[in-house]
C-alpha positions, 0 to 999 in steps of 0.5 A: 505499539512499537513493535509489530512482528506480523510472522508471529501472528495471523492476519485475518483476510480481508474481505470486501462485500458490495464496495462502492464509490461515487464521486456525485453522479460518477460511479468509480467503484462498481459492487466490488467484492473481494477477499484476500489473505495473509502472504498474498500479492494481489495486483489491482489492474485496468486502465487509467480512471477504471477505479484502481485507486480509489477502490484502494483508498475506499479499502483504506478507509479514506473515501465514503463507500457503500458496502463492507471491508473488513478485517477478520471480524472488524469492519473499517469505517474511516482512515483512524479506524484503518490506521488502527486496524494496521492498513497502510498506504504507499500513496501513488505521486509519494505524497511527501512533505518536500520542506522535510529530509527523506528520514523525516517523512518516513519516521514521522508516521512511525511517531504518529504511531506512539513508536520512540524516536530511537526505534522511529530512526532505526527504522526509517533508516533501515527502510531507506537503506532497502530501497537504496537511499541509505546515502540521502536519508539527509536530503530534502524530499524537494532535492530528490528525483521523481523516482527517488520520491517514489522510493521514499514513499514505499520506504514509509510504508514498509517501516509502518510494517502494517498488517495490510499494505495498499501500494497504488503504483509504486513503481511508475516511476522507477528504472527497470532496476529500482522497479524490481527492487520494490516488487521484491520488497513488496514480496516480502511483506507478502512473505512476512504474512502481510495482505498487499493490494498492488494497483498498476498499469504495468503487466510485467509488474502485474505477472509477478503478483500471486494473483491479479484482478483488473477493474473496468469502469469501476467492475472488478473482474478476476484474472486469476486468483492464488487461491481457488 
């Protein structure tokens, strides 16, 4: 798939039905239910350890959860099958490969995906340039600052241009500026016709969201929501 023009199809929403997490005895995500649609940003709130990511990460089918989440009619079962499904991942502390340059750990997922090297360069490059790092595409992630990392890693996600797009915050890291850079970024994709689930502790980064649930000890509660 070398080309996905999510404008041009429907996303179908994305339901979550009983989702829950346990680490041994620890409950992290409690009975979480949820559906989202096609062009909404929904931020995931609550405090530090409520179960932002790991309800995030149980979405991307990369933690054993009970309960359902699908996708339309498709349920996912693990990471492979939510790769396929088009769910993506900016992963929060960017989770880069520091021995690679800043293009190489966007463009390698994009690889990993079956699309050609050109078009895997073109779009590494075109993402960098949207978060402001056109000039360090060379770099080596080691090289770059925290903040700089962080933008790398939402440059990957937006290449992957998937059909959902998990952001487990993205902007913790970044000045005013550069926050609101990716928020409009995220936007965006919302606006392409993606689904984005964004985790945060930020209630500025919270408001600009369509809606916001917040999760405590692993209970989801709605803020509000974009639709009834």
């Amino acid at each position: 798939m070398d080309e996905l023009d999510l404008a041009a199809q429907d996303v179908p929403p994305l339901a979550l039905a009983g989702v829950t997490v346990r680490y041994g005895d620890e409950v992290a995500v409690d009975a979480v239910g949820l559906t989202a649609y096609a062009g909404e940003l929904i931020a995931v709130t609550g405090h530090s350890g409520a179960g932002k990511s790991s309800l995030l990460w149980a979405v991307a089918g990369a933690v054993a959860a009970e309960g359902s989440v699908t996708l339309g009619e498709d349920v996912v079962s693990d990471r492979t099958g939510a790769v396929a499904l088009g769910i993506e991942v900016i992963p929060q502390g960017s989770a880069l490969a520091v021995l690679l340059s800043a293009r190489e750990n966007v463009a390698l997922p994009l690889l990993a995906r079956g699309v050609r090297p050109d078009e895997a360069r073109r779009r590494a490059d075109a993402a960098l340039a949207a978060v402001g790092l056109e000039e360090s595409a060379t770099h080596l992630a080691e090289e770059l600052s925290g903040g700089q990392q962080q933008r790398v890693a939402v440059a990957r996600g937006l290449a992957l241009r998937g059909r959902v797009l998990l952001a487990d915050e993205p902007t913790s890291e970044l000045d005013h500026d550069n926050r609101e850079l990716v928020l409009g970024l995220l936007r965006r994709e919302a606006e392409r016709g993606a689904i984005v689930l964004m985790a945060t502790h930020d209630p500025e980064a919270a408001e600009r969201a369509d809606g916001e649930v917040r999760l405590d000890d692993g209970q989801l509660e709605a803020v509000r929501l974009p639709r009834g």
